[in-house]
C-alpha positions, -999 to 999 in steps of 0.1 A, spaced: 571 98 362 580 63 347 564 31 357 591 14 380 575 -20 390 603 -22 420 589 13 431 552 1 433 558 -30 448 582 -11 479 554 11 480 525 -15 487 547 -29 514 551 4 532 512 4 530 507 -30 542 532 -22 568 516 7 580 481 -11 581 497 -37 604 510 -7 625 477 11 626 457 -21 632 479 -31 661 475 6 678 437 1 670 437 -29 692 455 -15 721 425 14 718 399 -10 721 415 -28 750 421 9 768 382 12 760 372 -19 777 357 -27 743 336 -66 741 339 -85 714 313 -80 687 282 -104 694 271 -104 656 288 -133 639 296 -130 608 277 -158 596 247 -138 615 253 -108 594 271 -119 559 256 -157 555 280 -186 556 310 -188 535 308 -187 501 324 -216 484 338 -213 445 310 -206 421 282 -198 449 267 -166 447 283 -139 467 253 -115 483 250 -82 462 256 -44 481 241 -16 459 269 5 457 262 41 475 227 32 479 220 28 441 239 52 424 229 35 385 193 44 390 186 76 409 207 103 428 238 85 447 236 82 483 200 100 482 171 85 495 154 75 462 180 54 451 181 37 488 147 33 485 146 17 451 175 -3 463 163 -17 490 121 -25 469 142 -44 449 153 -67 471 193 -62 474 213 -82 503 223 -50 509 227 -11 504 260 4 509 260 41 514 287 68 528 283 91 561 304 124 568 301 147 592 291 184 590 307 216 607 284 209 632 292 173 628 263 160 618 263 129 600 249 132 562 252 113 533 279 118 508 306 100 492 334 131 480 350 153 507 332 181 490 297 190 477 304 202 441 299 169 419 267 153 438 250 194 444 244 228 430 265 239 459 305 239 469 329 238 498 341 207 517 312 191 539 333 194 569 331 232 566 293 234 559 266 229 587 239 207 581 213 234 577 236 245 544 243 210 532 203 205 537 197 234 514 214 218 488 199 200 458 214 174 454 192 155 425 190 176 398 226 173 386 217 136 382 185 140 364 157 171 366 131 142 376 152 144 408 151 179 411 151 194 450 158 157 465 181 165 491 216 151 513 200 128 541 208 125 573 222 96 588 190 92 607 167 98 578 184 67 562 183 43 590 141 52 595 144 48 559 160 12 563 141 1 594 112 7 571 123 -19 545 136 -45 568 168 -45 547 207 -41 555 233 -24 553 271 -12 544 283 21 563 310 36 555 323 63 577 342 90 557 368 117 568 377 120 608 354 106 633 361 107 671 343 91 700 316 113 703 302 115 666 310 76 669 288 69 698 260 94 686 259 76 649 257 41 671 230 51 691 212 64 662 216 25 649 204 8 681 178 36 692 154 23 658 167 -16 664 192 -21 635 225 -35 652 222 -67 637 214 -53 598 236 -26 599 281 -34 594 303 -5 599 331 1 572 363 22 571 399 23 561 408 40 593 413 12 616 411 39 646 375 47 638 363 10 637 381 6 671 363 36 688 328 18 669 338 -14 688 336 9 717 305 22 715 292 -5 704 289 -48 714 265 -55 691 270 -37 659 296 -53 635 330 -41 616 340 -46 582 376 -30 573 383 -14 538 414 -28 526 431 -11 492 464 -35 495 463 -63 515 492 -71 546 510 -98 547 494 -123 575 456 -106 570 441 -130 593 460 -115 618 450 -78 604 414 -92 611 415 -104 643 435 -71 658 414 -45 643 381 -69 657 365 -73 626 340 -93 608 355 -94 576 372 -73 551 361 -54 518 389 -52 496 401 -40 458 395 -68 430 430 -67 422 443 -71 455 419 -104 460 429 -118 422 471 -112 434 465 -129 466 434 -159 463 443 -182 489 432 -152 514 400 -158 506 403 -197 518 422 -182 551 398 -158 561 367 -180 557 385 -201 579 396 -177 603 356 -171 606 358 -138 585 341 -130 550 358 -116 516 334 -86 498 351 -69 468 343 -35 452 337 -21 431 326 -49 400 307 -37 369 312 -58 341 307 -96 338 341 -109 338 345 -91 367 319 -112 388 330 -142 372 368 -137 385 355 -131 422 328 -157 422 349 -184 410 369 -178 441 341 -179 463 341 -145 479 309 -133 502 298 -105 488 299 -81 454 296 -39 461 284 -32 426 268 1 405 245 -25 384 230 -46 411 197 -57 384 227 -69 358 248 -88 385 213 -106 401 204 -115 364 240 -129 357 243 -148 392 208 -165 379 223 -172 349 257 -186 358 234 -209 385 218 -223 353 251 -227 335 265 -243 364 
């Protein structure tokens, strides 16, 4: 099809539009719920506001993809030794909906298996290897639960990015949460999604445990997209952040905090830091702490 600029730009209204839409339904579910306020502020759980040219914390992206196995618990580990503000990883549920971790809808890419993880229980997705594809080294490691990750967290000390993939309703919601407070972690653990219904039913089954929502295009008045869906703060495309800068100044003073994803390359960080944004979701988290030194020096 030929590029139309008028045709993308109608289409990124009609999504912004339809996150407003979505976000205001959200916030009628948590009111229905009888949902509190999160008690986690976001200075509590992302630092204070960045300001232009301070270092934004780093999230290893799906646990530390770059150095072992995504999402597996090698690279979490490793992530997490090395000292990372934080790990971000991603949770779906099984058949039997049971929450593992793994990024695509399916198995094929990340396993020597195949079928969608919704349609395999977790004692087939456990079978699995999922490390050899990345490296024979890794051979036999295998998909994680959601509670071997957190026991693997709690361990560290560290913190953490979850975001929850595919369909989630109340119950798999609660159970995840109570997994989270059960081993102590409401206050290092944020909760991330694009579906602005599953971050209200985690509002409901949880006070404590913060929200973070995933934003490809941004609406129109985002601070009040923020405040209806009950967030902490939003993670949101590069792009979207560079065509729009002055949300970053609105948000931080709406209380709320700016992380971008996913940033690579050097002139990437230097775009995004430069506007001050909180936080950098990154494959290269070793490069990015060695260029944040770096540009401190330069600075």
């Amino acid at each position: 099809m030929p590029y139309s600029a008028a045709s993308d730009r109608a289409r990124d209204r009609t999504h912004a539009l339809l996150v407003v839409c979505v976000l205001a339904v959200a916030s009628l579910v948590i009111a229905f719920l009888g949902a509190s306020p999160a008690r986690v502020s976001a200075t509590e759980l992302l630092g204070d506001p960045r300001t232009p040219g301070d270092a934004a914390f780093i999230a290893s992206h799906r646990g530390g993809g770059a150095t072992a196995p995504e999402n597996t618990l090698p690279a979490i580990s490793a992530a997490l030794a090395a000292g990372f503000g934080y790990v971000e990883v991603d949770v779906a549920l099984t058949a039997d909906r049971h929450p593992v971790l793994l990024h695509d809808e399916k198995v094929d890419r990340t396993t020597d298996g195949s079928g969608h993880i919704a349609e395999l229980t977790l004692a087939e997705v456990r079978a699995l290897d999922a490390g050899t594809w990345f490296d024979p080294a890794f051979g036999g490691t295998r998909i994680p639960t959601f509670g071997e990750f957190l026991d693997t967290l709690a361990g560290a000390g560290g913190r953490a990015i979850v975001e929850l993939k595919g369909l989630w309703d109340a119950p798999a919601v609660e159970s995840a949460l109570a997994e989270v407070s059960r081993r102590g972690l409401e206050r290092h653990v944020a909760i991330s999604s694009f579906d602005a219904r599953t971050l209200a039913l985690s509002s409901a089954a949880s006070e404590v445990v913060s929200r973070l929502l995933i934003l490809k295009h941004v609406p129109q008045d985002v601070v009040a997209a923020v405040e209806q869906a009950g967030v902490r703060g939003i993670i949101v495309e590069r792009k979207a952040v560079l065509a729009r800068p002055e949300i970053v100044d609105e948000l931080h003073g709406a209380g709320a905090r700016v992380v971008v994803y996913t940033l690579n390359k050097d002139a990437q960080w230097d775009a995004v830091t430069a506007l001050g944004v909180d936080g950098i979701v990154t494959d290269d988290p070793g490069t990015l702490s060695e260029w944040q030194a770096g540009y401190a020096v330069d600075r």
